[in-house]
C-alpha positions in Angstrom: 86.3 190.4 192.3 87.8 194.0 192.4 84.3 196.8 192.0 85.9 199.1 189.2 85.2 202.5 190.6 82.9 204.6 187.9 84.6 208.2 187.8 82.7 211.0 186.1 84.3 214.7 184.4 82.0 217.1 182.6 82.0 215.3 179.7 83.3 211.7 180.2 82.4 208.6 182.3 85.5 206.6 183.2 84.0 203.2 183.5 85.3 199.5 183.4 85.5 197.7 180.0 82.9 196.1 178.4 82.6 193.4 175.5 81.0 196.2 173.4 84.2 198.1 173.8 86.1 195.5 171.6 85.0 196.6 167.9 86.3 200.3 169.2 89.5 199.3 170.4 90.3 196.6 167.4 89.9 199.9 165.1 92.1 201.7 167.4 94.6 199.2 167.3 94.9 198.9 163.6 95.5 201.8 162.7 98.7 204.5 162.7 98.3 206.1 165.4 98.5 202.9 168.0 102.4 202.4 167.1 102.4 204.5 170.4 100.4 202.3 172.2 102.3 199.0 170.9 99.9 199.3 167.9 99.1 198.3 165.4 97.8 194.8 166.3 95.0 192.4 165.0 91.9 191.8 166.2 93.3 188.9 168.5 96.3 191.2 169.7 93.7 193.7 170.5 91.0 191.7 172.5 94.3 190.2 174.2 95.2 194.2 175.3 91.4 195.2 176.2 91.8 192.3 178.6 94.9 193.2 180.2 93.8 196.5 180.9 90.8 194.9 182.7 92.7 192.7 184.3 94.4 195.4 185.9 91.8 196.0 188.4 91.9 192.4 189.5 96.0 192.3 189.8 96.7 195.4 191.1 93.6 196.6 192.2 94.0 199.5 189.6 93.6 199.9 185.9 92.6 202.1 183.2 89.1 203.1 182.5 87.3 202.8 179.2 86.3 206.5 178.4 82.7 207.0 177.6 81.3 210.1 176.2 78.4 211.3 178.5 77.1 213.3 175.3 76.6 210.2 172.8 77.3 207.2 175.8 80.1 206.1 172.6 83.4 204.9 174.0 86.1 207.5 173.0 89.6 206.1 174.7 90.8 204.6 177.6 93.0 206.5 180.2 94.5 205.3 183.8 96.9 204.2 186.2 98.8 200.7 185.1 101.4 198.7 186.1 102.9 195.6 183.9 105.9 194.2 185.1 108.1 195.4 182.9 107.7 199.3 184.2 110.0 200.9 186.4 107.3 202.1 188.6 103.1 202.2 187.7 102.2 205.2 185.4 99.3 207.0 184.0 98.5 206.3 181.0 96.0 207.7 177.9 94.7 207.1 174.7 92.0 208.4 172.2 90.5 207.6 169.4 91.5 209.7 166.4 87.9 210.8 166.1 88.0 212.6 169.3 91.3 214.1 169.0 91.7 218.1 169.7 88.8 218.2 172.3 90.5 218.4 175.3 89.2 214.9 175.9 92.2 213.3 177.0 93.3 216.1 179.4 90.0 215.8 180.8 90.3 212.2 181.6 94.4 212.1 182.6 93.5 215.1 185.2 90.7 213.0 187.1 92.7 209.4 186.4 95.4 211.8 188.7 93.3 213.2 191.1 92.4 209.8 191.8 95.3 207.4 192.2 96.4 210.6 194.6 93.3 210.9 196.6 92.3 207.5 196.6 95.0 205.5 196.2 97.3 207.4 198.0 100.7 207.3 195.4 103.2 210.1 196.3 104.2 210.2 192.6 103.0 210.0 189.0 104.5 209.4 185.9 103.5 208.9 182.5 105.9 206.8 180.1 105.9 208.8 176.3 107.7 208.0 173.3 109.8 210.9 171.8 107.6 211.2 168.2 104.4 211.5 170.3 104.1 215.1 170.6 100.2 215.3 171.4 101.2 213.3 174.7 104.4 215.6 175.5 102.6 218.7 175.4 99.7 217.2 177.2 102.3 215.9 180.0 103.3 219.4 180.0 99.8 221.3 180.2 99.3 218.6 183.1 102.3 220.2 184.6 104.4 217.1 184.2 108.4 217.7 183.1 110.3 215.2 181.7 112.9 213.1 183.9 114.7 210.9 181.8 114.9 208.4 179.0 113.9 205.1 179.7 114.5 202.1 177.5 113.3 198.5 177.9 112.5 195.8 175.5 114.1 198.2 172.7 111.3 200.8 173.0 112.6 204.0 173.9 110.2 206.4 175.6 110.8 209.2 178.1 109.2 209.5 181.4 107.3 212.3 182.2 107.1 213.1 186.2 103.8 214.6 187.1 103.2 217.3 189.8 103.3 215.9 193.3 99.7 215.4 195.0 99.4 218.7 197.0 100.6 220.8 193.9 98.8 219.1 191.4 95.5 219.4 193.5 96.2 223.1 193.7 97.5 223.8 190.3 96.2 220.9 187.9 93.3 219.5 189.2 
């Protein structure tokens, strides 16, 4: 069994997932705002997701984190480095629930999620896949320093990718 490392920022714990997460992440995926995320899906579709995230970590030996707010210990997202099959290349990845949007949560989370698959992983290169209509992601991408590279359709979803800063810079400039 892979050991999920436990990351901390100032006001998140990026953590493995739990069985308590699933009631969070069946409401985020019924509502609106997961038709970026694949969303919406029942509560089936949803478990089914929670688990491939997890399973991540036992594939590929990386995976996204569930996000936990150190403040009220009440998971808040889920942010990280993934990899289906179907990708052109692994990306970084984020998501919050609607609760918690405007914080600076998900920056918070993407920036350590980064710093690690650089640091500890050792990847040369980032990138995060976005769909067009998903602004909040764009212009985090951009405050992250990412640009966008290209379009990128597969399976009829068209999404851009969003190149992030190269290791050195983004420990200098982004981190």
């Amino acid at each position: 069994m892979t050991d999920i490392p436990v990351l901390e920022t100032d006001r998140l714990i990026l953590r493995g997932f739990r069985k308590s997460d699933v009631v969070p992440m069946t409401a985020f995926f019924a509502g609106e705002e997961s038709r970026f995320y694949g969303g919406p899906l029942d509560e089936a579709q949803a478990w089914r997701r929670l688990a491939t995230y997890a399973g991540q970590w036992l594939i590929n030996g990386f995976g996204e984190w569930a996000l936990e707010s150190k403040e009220t210990g009440d998971f808040v997202g889920f942010c990280g480095p993934w990899y289906p099959p179907d990708l052109p290349e692994p990306e970084i990845a984020w998501a919050l629930l609607p609760e918690h949007y405007g914080r600076g949560l998900a920056a918070e989370a993407a920036k350590r999620a980064i710093r690690y698959v650089y640091e500890d992983l050792g990847w040369s290169t980032a990138m995060s896949l976005i769909e067009p209509a998903n602004e909040a992601s764009i212009r985090l991408a951009t405050r992250l320093g990412a640009s966008f590279e290209r379009d990128y359709l597969d399976h009829g979803w068209n999404a851009r990718i969003y190149r992030h800063l190269p290791p050195t810079r983004f420990l200098q400039e982004a981190a």
